[in-house]
Every structure is written in C-alpha cells, then in structure tokens.
VEXLOTI-531951 format. One record per atom (N, C-alpha, C): residue number from 0; atom name; x, y, z. Coordinates in steps of 0.02 Angstrom, whole numbers. Example, Ala and Ser with C-alpha at 12.3 -4.5 7.8 and 13.67 -1.06 7.14 Angstrom:
2
nr	atom	X	Y	Z
0	N	660	-284	390
0	CA	615	-225	390
0	C	660	-165	390
1	N	642	-112	354
1	CA	684	-53	357
1	C	645	2	394
% end
This chain:
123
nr	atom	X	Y	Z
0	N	-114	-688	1909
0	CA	-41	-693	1912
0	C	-13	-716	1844
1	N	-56	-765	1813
1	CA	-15	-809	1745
1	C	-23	-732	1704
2	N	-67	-683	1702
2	CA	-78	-623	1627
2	C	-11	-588	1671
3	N	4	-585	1718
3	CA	74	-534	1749
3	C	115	-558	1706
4	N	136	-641	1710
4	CA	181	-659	1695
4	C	208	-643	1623
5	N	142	-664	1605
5	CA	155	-649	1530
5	C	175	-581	1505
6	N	127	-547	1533
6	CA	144	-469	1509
6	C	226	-447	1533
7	N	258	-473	1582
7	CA	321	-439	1592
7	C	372	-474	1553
8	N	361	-563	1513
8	CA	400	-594	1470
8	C	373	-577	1398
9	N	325	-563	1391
9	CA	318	-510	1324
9	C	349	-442	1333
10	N	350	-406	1390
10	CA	391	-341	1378
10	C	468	-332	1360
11	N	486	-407	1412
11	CA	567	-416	1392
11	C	579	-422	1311
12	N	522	-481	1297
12	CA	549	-475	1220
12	C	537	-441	1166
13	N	476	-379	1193
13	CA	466	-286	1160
13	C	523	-256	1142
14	N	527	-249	1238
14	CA	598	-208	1234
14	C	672	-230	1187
15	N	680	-303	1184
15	CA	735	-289	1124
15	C	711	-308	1075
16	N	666	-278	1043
16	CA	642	-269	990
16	C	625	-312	915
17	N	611	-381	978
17	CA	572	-433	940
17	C	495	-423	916
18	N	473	-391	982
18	CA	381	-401	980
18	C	359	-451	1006
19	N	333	-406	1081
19	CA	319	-430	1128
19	C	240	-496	1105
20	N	224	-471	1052
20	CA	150	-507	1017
20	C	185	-580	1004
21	N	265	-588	987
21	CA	257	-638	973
21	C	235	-717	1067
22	N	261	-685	1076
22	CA	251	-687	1167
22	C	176	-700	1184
23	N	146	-630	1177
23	CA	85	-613	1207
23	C	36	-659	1180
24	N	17	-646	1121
24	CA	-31	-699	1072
24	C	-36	-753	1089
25	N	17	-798	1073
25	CA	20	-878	1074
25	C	9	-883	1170
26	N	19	-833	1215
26	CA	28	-879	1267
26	C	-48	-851	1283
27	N	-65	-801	1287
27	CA	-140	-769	1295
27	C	-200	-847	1273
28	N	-174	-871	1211
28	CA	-236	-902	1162
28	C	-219	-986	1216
29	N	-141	-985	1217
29	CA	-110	-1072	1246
29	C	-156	-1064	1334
30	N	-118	-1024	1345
30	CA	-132	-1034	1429
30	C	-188	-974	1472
31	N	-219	-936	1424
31	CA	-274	-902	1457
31	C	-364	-923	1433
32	N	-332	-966	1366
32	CA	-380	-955	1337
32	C	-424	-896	1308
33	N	-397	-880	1298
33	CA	-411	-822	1267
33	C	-439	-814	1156
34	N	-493	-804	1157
34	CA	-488	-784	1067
34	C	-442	-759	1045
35	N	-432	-770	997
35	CA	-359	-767	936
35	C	-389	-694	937
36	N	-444	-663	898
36	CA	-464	-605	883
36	C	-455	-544	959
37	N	-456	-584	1025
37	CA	-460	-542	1080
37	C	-378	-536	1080
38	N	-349	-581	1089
38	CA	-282	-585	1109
38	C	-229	-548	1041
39	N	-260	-545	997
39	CA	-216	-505	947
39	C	-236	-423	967
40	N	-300	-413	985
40	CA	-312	-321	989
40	C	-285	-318	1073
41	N	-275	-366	1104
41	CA	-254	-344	1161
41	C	-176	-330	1153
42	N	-147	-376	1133
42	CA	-75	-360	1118
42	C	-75	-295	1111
43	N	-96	-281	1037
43	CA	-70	-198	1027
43	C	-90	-146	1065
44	N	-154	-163	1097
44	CA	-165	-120	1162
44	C	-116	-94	1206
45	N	-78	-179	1225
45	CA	-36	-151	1265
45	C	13	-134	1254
46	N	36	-156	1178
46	CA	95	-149	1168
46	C	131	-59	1167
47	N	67	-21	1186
47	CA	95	44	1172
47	C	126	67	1229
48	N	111	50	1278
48	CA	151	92	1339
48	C	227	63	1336
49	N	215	-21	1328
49	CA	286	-53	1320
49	C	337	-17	1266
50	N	327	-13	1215
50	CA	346	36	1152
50	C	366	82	1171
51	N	333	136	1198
51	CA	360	191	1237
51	C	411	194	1287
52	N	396	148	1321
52	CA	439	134	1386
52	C	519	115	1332
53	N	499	72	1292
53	CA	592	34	1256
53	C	605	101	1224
54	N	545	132	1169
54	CA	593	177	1140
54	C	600	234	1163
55	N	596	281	1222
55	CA	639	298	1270
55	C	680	288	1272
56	N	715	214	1298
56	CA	761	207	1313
56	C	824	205	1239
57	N	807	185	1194
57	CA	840	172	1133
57	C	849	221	1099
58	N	806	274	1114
58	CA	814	342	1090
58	C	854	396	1100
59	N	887	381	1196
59	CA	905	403	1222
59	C	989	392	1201
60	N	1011	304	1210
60	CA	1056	280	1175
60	C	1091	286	1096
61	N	1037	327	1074
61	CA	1059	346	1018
61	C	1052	272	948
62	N	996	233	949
62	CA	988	165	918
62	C	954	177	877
63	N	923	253	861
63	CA	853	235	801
63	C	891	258	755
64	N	865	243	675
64	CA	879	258	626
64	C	810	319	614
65	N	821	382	641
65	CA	751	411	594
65	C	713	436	549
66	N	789	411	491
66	CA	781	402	397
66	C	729	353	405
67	N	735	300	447
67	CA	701	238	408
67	C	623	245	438
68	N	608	262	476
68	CA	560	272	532
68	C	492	301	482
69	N	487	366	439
69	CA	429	390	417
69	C	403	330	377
70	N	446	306	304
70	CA	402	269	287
70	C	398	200	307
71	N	422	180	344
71	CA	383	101	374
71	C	320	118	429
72	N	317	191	462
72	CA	247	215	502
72	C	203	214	459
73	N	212	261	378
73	CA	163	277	325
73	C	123	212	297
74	N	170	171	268
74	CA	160	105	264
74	C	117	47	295
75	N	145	57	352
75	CA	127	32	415
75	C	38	44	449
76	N	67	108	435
76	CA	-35	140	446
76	C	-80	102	384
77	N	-52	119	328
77	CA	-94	79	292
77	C	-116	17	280
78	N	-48	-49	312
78	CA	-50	-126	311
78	C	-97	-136	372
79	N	-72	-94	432
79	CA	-147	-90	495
79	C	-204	-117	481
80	N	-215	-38	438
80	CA	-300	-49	409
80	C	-296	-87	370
81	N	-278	-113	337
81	CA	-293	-179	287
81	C	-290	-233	322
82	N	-259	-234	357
82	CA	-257	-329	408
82	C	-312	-320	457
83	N	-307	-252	485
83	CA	-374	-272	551
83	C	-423	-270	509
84	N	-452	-249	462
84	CA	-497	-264	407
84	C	-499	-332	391
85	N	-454	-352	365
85	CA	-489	-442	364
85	C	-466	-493	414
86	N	-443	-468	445
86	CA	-468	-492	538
86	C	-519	-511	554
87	N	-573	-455	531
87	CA	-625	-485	557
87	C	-679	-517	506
88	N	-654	-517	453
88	CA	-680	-560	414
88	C	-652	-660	408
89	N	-604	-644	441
89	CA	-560	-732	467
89	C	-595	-746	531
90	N	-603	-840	509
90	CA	-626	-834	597
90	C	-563	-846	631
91	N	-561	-856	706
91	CA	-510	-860	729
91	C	-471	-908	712
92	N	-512	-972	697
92	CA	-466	-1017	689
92	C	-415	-1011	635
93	N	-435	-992	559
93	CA	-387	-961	524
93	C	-347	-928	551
94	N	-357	-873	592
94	CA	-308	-840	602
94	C	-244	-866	655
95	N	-284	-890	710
95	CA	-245	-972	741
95	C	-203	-983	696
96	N	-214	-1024	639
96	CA	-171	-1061	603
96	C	-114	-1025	541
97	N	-113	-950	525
97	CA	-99	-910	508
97	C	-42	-891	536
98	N	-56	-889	601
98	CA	-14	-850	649
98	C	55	-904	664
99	N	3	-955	679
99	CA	63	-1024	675
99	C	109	-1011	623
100	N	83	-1031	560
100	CA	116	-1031	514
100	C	158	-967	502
101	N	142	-919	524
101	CA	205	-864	520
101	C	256	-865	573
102	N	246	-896	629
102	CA	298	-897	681
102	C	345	-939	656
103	N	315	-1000	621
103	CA	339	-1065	605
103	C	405	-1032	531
104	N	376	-1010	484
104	CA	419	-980	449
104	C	482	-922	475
105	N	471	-881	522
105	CA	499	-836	573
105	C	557	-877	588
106	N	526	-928	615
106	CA	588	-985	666
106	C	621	-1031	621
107	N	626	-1031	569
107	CA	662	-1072	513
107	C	720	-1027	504
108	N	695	-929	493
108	CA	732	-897	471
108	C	774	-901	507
109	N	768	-883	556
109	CA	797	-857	620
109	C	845	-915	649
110	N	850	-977	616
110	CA	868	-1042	621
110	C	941	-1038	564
111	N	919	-1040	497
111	CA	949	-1020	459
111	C	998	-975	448
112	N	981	-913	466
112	CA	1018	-851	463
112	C	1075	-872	540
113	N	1057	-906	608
113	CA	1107	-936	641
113	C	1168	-967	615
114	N	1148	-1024	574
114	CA	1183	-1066	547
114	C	1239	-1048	497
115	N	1207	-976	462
115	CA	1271	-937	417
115	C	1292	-897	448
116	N	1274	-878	504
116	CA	1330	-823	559
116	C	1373	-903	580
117	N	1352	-932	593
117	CA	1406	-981	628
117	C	1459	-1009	575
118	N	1439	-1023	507
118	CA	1478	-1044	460
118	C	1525	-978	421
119	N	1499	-923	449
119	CA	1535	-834	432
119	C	1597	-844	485
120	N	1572	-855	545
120	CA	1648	-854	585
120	C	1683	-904	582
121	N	1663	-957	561
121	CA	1729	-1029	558
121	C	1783	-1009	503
122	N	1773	-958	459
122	CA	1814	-926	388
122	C	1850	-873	402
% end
C-alpha cells in the first residue's frame, strides 16, 4: 500500500511537471528502504507511462513548445548516458548525498524566485 501511495503522489507531481523523481526517490530510499541506485532506475522506469499519460493530456491542451523539445531530447540522450555512467561508479551513499544536495539547492530557488514574485506584485 505505502509504494501505491507513493506512486500516485509522485504522479500528481509528474503530471504538473515538476518530476515525479523528485517524490519517488527520496520517499522510495526514506520509507521503503530502498537503494539510492534501485530507487533512481526505478523512478525512470516508471516514470514513462506517467509522462505519457501528462503529455497526452498537455498536448492535447495545446502546452508544448515543440521548438524547444528536439534539442533538450538530443541533449538529454546524451547527459542520460553520461550520469547513468557514473552512477554506477558512485556508491549510493554519494549519490544519497548528491541528491540531497540538489533538492536542497532546488528549494532555495524555488524559495527565492517566491519571494521576487511576491516583491513583483507589491509594485
């Protein structure tokens, strides 16, 4: 029941187009116990049907940009293979603490960039 849970509060936050990994990972490794190395290839495992399922829907709505789309895939294929490549050369725990540290930077932004939308509308 707790991997349901998770998987349908990682899909919510797929679907609007956070990434459901940020979800999936940390709660897979917190509350399943799960390896950093298992719980990161599982994410993207699943993350494909979820993906499909949102962009359907966003596609439909008319939300993609599909100027921008080739090269962040092209790109993208190539940063893949370079990270799952030294993936498995990190042990988990690095990557544990990696991952932290990028959420941790994430949530500053995302903190920040609040604080000047809020100081944008008081003007």
């Amino acid at each position: 029941m707790l991997i349901a849970i998770i998987g349908f509060f990682a899909g919510i936050i797929g679907g609007m187009g956070m990434g459901g990994g940020t979800i999936l990972i940390p709660a897979l490794i917190l509350f399943a116990s799960i390896d950093p190395k298992i719980a990161q290839s599982t994410n993207l495992l699943s993350s494909i049907p979820m993906t499909i399922a949102a962009l359907y829907i966003h596609i439909k709505k008319k939300n993609v940009d599909f100027e921008l789309v080739l090269p962040i895939v092209l790109f993208g294929i190539v940063g893949a293979f370079f990270g799952s490549t030294l993936a498995e050369y990190l042990s988990s725990d690095i990557l544990r603490k990696c991952f932290g540290v990028f959420l941790l930077i994430i949530g500053i932004f995302e903190i920040q960039k609040g604080y000047m939308y809020k100081d944008k509308q008081k003007k």
